[in-house]
N, CA and C atoms as an extended XYZ file, in Angstrom:
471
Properties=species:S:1:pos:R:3:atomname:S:1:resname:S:1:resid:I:1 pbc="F F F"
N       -12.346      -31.754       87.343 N   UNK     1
C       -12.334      -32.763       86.303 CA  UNK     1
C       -11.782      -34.065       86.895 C   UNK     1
N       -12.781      -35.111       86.540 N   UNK     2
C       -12.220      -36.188       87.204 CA  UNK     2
C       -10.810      -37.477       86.005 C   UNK     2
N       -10.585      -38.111       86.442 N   UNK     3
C        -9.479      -38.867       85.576 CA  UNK     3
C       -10.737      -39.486       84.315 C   UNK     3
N       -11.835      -39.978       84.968 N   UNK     4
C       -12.607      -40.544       83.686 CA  UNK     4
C       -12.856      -39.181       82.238 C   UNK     4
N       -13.240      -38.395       83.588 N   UNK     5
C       -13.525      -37.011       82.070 CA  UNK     5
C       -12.177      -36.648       81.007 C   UNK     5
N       -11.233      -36.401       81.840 N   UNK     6
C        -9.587      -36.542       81.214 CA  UNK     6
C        -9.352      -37.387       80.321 C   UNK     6
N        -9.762      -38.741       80.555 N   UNK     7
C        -9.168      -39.597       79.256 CA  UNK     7
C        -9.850      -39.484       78.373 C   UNK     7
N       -11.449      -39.062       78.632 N   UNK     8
C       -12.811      -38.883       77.690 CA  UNK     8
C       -11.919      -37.827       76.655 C   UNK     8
N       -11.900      -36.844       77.220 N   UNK     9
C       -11.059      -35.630       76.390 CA  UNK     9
C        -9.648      -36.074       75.943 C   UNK     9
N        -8.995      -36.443       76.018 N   UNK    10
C        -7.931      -37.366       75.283 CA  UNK    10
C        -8.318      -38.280       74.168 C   UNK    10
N        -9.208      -39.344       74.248 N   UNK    11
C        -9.838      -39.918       73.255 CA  UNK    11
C       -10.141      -39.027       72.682 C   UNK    11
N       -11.096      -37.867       72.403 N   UNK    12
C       -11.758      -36.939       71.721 CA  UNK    12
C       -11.000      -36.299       70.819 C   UNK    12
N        -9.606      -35.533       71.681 N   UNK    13
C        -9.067      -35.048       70.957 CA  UNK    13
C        -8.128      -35.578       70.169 C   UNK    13
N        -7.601      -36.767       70.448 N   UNK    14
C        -7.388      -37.740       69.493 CA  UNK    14
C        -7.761      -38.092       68.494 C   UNK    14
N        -8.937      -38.521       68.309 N   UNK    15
C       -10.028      -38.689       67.315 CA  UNK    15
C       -10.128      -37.496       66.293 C   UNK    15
N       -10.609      -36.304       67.073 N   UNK    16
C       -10.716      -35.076       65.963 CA  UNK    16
C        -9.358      -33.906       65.345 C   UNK    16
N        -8.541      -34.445       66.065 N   UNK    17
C        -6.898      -33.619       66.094 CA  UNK    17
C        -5.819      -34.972       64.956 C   UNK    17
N        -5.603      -36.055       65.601 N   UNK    18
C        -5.120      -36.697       65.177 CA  UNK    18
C        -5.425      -37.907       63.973 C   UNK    18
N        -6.625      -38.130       64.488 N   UNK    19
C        -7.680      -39.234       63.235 CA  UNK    19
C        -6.803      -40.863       63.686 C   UNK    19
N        -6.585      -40.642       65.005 N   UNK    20
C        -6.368      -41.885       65.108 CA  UNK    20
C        -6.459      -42.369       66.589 C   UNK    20
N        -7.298      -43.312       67.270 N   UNK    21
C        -7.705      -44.029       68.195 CA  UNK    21
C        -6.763      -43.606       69.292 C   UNK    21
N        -6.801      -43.403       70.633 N   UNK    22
C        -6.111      -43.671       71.872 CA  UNK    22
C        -6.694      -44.794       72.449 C   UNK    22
N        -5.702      -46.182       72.579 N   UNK    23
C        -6.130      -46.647       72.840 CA  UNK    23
C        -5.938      -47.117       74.645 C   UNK    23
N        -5.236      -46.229       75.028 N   UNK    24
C        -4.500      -46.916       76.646 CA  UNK    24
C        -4.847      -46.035       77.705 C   UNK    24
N        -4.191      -45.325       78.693 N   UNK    25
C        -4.984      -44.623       79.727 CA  UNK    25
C        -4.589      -43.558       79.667 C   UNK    25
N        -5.258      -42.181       80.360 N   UNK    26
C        -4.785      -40.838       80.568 CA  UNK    26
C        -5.300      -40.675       82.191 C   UNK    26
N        -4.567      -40.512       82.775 N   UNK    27
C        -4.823      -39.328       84.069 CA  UNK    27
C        -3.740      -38.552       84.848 C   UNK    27
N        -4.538      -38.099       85.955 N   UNK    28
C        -3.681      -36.843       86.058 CA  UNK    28
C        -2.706      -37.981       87.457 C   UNK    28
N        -1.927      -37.030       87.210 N   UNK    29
C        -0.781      -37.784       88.223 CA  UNK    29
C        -0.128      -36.558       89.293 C   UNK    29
N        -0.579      -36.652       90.629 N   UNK    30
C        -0.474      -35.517       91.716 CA  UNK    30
C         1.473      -35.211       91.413 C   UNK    30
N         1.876      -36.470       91.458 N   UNK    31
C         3.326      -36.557       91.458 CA  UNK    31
C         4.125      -35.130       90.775 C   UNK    31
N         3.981      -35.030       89.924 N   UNK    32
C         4.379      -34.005       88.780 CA  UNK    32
C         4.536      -33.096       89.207 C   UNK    32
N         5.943      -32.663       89.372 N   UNK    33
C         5.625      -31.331       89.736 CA  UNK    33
C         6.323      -30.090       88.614 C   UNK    33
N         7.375      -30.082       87.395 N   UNK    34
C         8.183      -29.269       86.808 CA  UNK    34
C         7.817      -29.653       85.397 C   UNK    34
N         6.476      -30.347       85.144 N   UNK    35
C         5.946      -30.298       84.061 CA  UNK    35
C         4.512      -30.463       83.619 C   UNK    35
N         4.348      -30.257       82.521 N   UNK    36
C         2.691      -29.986       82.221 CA  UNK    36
C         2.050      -31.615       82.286 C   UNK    36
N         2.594      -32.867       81.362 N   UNK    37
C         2.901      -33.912       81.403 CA  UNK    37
C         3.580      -34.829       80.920 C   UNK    37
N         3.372      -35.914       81.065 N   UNK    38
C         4.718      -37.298       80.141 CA  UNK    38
C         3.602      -38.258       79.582 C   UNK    38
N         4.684      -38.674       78.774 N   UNK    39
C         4.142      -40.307       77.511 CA  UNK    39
C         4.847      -40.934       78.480 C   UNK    39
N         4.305      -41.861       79.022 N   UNK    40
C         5.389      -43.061       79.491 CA  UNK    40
C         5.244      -43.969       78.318 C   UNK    40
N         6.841      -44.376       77.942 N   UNK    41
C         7.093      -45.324       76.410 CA  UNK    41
C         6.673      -46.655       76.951 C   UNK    41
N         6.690      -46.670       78.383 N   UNK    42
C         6.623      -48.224       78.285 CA  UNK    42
C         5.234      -48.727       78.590 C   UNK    42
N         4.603      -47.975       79.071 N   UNK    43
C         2.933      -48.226       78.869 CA  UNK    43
C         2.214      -47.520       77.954 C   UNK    43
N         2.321      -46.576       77.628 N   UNK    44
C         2.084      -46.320       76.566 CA  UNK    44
C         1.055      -45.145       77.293 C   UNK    44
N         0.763      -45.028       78.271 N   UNK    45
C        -0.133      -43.715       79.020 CA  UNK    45
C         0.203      -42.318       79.269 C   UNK    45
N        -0.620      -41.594       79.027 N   UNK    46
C        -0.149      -39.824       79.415 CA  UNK    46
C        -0.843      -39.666       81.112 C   UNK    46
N         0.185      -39.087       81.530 N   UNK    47
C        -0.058      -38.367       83.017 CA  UNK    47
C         0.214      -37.270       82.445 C   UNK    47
N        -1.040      -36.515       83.522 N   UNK    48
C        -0.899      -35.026       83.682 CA  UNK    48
C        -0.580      -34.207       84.594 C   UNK    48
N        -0.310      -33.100       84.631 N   UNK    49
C        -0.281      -31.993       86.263 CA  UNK    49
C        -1.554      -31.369       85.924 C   UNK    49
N        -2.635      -31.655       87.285 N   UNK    50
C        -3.707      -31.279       87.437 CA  UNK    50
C        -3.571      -29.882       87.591 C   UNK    50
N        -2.366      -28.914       88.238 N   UNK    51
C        -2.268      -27.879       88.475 CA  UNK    51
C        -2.259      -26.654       87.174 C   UNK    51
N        -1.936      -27.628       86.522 N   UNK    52
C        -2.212      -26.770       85.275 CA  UNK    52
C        -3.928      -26.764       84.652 C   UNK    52
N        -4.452      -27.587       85.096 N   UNK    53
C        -5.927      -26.921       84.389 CA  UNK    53
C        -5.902      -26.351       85.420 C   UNK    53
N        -6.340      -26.388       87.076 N   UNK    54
C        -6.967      -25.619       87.741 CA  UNK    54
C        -6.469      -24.444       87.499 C   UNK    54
N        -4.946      -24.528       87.502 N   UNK    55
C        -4.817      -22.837       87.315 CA  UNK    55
C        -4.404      -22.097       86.326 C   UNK    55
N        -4.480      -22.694       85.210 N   UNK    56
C        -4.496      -21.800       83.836 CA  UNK    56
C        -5.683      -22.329       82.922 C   UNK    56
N        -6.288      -23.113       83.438 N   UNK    57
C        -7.921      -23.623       82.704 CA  UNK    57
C        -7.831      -24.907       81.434 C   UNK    57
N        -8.704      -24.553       80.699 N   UNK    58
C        -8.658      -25.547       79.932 CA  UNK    58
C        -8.208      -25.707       78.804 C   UNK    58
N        -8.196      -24.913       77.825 N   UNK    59
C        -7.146      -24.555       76.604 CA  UNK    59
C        -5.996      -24.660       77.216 C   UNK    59
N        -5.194      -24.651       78.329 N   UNK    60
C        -4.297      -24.962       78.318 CA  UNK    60
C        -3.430      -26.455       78.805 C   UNK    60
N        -4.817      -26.949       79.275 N   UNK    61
C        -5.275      -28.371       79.391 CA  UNK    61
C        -5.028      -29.065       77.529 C   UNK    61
N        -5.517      -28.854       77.211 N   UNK    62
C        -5.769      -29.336       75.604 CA  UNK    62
C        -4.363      -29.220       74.634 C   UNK    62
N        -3.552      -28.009       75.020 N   UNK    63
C        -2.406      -27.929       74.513 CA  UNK    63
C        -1.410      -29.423       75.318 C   UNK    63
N        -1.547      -29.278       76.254 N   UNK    64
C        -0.496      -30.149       77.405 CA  UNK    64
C        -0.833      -31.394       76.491 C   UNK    64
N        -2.320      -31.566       76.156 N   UNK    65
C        -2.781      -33.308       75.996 CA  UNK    65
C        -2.225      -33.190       74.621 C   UNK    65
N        -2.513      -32.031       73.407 N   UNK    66
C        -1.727      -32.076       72.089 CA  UNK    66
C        -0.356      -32.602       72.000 C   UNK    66
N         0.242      -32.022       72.974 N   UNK    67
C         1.916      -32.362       72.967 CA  UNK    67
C         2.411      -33.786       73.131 C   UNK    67
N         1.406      -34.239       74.407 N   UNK    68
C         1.970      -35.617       74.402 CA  UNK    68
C         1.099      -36.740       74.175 C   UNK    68
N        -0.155      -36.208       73.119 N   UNK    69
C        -0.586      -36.986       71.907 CA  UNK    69
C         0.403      -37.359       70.645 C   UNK    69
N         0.982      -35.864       70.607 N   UNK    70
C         2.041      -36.654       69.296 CA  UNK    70
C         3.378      -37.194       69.867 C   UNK    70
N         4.015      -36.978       71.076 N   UNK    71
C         4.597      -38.173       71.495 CA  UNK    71
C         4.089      -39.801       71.414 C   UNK    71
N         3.038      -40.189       71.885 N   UNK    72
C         2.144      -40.739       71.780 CA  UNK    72
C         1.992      -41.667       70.191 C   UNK    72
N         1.116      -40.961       69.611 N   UNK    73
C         1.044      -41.680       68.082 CA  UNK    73
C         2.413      -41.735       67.077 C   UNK    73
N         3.346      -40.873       67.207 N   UNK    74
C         4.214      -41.013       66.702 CA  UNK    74
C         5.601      -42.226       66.994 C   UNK    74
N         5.433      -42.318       68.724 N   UNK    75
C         6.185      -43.704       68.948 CA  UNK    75
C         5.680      -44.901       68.764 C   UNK    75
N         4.222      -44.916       68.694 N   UNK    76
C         3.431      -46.240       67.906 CA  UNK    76
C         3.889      -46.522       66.542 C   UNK    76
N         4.021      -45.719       66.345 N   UNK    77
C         4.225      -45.860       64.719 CA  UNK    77
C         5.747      -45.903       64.126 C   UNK    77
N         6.790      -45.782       65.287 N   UNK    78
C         7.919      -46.377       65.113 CA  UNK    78
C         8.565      -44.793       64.475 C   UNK    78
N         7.924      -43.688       64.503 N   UNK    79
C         9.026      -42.487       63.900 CA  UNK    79
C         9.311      -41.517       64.672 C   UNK    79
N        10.127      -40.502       64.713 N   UNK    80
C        10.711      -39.878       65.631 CA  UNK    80
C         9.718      -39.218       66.285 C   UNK    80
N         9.820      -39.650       67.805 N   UNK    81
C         8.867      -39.075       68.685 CA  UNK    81
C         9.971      -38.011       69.665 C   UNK    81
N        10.729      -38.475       69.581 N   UNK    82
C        11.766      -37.168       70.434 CA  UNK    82
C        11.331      -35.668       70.397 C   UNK    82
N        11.685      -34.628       71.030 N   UNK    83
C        11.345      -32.982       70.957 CA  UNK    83
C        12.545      -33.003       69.720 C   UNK    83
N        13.591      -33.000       69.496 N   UNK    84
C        14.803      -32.720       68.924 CA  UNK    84
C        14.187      -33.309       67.404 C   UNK    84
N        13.325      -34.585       66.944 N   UNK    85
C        13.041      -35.182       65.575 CA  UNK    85
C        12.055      -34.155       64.975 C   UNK    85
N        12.744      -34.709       63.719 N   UNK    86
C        12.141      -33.664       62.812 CA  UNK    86
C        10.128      -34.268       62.766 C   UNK    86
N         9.939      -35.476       62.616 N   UNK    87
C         8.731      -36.042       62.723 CA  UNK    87
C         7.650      -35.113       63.972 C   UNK    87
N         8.483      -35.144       65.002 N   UNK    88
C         7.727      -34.297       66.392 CA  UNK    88
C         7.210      -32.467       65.803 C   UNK    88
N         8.717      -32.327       65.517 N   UNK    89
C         8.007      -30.801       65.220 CA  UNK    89
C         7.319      -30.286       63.816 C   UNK    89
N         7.112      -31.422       62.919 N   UNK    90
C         6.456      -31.488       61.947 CA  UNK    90
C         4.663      -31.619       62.546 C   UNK    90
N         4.490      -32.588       63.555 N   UNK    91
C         3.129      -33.517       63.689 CA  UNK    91
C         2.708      -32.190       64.749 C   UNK    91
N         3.440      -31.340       65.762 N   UNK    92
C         3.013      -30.559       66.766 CA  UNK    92
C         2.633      -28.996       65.771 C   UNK    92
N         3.051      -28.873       64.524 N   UNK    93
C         3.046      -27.852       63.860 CA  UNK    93
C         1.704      -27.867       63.048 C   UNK    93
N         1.160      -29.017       62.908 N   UNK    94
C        -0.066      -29.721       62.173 CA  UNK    94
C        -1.389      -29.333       62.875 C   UNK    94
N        -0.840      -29.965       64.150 N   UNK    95
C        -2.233      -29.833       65.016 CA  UNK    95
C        -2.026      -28.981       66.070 C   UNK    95
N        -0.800      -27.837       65.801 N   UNK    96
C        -1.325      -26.401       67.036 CA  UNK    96
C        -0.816      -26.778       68.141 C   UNK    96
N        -0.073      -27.929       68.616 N   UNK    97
C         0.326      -28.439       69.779 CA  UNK    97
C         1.392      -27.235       70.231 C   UNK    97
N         1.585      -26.450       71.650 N   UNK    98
C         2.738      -26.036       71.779 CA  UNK    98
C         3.921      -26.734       72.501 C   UNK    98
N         5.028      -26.004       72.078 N   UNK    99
C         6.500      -26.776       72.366 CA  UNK    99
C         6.583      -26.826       73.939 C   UNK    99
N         6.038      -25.822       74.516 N   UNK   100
C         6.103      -26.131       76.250 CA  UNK   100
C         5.119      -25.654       76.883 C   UNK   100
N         4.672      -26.036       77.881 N   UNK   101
C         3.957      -25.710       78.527 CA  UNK   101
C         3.750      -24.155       79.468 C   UNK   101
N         2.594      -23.192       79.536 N   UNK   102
C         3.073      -21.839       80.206 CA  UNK   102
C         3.613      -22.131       81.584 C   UNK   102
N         4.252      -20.982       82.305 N   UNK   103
C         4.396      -21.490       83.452 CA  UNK   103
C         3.487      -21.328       84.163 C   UNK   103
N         3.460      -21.653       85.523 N   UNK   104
C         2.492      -21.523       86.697 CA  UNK   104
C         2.517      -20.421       86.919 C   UNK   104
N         1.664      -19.491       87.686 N   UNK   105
C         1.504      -18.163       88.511 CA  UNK   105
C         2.338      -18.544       89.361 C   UNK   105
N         2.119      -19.624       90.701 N   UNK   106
C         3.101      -19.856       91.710 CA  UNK   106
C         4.252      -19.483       91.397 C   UNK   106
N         5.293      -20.564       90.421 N   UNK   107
C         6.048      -20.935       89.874 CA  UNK   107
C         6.815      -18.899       89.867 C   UNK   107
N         6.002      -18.548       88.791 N   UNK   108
C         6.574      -16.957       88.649 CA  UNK   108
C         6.858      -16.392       89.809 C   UNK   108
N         6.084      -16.315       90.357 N   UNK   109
C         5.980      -15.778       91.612 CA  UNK   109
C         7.463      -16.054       92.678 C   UNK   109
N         8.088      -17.675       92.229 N   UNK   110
C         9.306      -17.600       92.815 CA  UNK   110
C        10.172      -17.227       92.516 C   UNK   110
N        10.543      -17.382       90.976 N   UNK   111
C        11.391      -16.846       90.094 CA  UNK   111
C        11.341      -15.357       89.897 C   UNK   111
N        10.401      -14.634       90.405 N   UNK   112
C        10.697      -12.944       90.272 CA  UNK   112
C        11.686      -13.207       92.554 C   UNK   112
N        11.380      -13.348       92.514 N   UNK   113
C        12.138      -13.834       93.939 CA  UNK   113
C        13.785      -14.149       94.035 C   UNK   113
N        14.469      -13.480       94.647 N   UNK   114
C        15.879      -14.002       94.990 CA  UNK   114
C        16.354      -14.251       96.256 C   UNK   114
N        16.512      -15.372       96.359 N   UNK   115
C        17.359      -15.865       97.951 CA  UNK   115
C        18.413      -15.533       98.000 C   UNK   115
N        18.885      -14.638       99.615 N   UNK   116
C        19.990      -14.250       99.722 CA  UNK   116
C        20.105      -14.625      101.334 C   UNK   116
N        21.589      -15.553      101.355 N   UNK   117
C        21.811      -16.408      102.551 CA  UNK   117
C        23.025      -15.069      103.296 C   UNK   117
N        22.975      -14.824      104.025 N   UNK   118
C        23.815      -14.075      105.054 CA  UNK   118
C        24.766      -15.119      105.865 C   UNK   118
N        25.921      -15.019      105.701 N   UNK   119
C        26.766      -15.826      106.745 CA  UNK   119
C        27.902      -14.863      107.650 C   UNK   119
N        27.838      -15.332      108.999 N   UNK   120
C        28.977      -14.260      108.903 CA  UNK   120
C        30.206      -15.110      110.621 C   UNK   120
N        30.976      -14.323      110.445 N   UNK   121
C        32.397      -15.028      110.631 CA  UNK   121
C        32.312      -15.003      112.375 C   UNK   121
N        32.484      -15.715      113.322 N   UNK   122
C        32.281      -15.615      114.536 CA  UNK   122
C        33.719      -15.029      115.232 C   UNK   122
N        35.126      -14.959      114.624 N   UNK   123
C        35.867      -14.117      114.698 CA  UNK   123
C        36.449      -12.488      114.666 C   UNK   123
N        35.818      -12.284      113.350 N   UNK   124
C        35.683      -10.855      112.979 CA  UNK   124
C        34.115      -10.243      112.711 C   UNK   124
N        33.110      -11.117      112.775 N   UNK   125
C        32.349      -10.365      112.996 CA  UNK   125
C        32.143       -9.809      110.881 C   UNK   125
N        33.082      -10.210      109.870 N   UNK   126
C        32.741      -10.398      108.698 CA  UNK   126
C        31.532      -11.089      107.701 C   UNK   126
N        30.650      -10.507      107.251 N   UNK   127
C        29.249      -10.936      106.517 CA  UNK   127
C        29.892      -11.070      105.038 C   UNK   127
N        29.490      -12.429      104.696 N   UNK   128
C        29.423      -12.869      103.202 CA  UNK   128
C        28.097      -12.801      102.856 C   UNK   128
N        27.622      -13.137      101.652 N   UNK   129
C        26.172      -12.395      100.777 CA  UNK   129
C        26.301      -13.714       99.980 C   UNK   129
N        25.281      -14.572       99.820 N   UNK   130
C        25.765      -15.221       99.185 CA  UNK   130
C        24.354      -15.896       98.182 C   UNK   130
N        24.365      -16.201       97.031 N   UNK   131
C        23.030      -16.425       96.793 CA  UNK   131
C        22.648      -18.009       96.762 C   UNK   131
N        23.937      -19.127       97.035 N   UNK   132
C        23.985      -20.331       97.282 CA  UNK   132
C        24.676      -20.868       98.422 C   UNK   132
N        23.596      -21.988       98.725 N   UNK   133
C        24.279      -22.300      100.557 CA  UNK   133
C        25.782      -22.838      100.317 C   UNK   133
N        26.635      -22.987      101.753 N   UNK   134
C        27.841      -23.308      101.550 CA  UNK   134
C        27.892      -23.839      102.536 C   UNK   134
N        29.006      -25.038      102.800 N   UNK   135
C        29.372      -25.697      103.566 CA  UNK   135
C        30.150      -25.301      104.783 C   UNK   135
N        29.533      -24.945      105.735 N   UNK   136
C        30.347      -24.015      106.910 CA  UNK   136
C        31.313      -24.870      107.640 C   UNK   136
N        31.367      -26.402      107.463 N   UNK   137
C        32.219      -27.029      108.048 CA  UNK   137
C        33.399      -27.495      107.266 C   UNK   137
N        33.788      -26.760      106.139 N   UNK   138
C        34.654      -27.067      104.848 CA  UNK   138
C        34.785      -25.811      104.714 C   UNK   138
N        34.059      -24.413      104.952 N   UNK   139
C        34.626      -23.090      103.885 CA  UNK   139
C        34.832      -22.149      105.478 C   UNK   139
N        35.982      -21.669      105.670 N   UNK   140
C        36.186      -20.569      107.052 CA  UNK   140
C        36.322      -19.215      106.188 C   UNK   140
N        36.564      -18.383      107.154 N   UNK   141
C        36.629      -16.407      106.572 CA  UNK   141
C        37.544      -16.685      106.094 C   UNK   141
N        37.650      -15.776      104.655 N   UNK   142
C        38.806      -15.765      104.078 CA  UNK   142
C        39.681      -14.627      104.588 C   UNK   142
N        39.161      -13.806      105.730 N   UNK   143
C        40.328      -12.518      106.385 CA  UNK   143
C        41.075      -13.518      107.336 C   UNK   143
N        39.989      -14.085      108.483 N   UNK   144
C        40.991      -14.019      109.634 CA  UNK   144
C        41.098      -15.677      110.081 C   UNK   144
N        40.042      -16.534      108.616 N   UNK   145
C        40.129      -17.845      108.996 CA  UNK   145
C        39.126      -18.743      109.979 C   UNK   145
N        38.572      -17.408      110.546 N   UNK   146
C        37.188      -18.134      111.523 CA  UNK   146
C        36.351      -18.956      111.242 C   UNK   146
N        35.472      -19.502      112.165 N   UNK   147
C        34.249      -19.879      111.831 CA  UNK   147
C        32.856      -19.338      111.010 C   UNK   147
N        32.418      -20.019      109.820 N   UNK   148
C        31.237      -18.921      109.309 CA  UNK   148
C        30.044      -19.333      110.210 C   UNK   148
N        28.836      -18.701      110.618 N   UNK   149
C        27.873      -19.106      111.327 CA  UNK   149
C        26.663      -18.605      110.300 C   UNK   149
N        25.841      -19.564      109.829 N   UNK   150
C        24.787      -18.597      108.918 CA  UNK   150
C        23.975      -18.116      109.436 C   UNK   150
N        23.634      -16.806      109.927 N   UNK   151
C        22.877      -15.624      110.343 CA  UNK   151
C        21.520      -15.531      110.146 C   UNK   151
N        21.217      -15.182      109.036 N   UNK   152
C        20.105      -14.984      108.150 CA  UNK   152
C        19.240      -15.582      106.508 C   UNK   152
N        18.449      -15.548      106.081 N   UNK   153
C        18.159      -15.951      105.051 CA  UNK   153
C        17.273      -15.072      104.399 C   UNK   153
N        17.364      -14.128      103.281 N   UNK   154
C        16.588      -13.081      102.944 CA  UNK   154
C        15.679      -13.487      101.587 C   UNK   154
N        14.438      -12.736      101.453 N   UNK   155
C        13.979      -13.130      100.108 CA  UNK   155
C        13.882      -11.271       99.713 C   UNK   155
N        14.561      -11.276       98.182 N   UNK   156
C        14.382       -9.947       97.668 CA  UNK   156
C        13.734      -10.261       96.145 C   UNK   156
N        13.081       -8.763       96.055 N   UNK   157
C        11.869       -9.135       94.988 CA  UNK   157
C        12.547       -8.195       93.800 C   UNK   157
């Protein structure tokens, strides 16, 4: 899908969802990476994450553009466009919009995933487990005071 077809379908669903004109730009924006997309308030345009049609298709394309259609018409019109206003979850409840976007396959795929950093003490020969990095030039063994050296880096599923 190219950016012209994208805004085509934005106008559209504008028109038949909302009953009221888009009048400014839509495309997809590579940038994005921890969301489906944004209203920018000050131009008034929706960017998208292309990664979400390719890889969850197009209904879920159409939800992403619902959501920040009523961001969208609702800050034109001067009433609560926030997630938290009552106006937002009134106008997203109207037209089927969902509250967030699914996640990615990738995305899952890291989060069933746990990083586990191995450090261990060049004195005693002591292994810490740790699931966040640490500063080896600020934190020594807490037995014998040594140096930590980080060893390893594990991924467990």
């Amino acid at each position: 899908m190219t950016d012209q077809q994208l805004h085509n379908l934005v106008v559209r669903i504008s028109a038949e969802q909302f009953h009221k004109p888009f009048r400014h730009k839509a495309f997809f924006n590579p940038r994005l990476r921890t969301t489906g997309g944004r209203y920018m308030l000050g131009s008034h345009n929706i960017e998208i994450n292309r990664k979400y049609f390719e890889q969850l298709g197009e209904q879920e394309l159409i939800g992403i553009i619902k959501h920040e259609l009523c961001h969208y018409h609702l800050h034109l019109e001067g009433k609560g466009y926030k997630h938290r206003d009552k106006d937002f979850r009134e106008l997203m409840k109207q037209v089927g919009a969902p509250r967030f976007c699914s996640m990615l396959p990738e995305e899952k795929k890291k989060s069933s995933q746990q990083r586990i950093l191995i450090y261990q003490c060049s004195k005693c020969q002591m292994e810490y487990h740790r699931k966040r990095s640490i500063n080896t030039a600020r934190y020594v063994c807490g037995k014998c005071r040594g140096k930590l050296v980080k060893v390893k880096e594990m991924l467990i599923e």
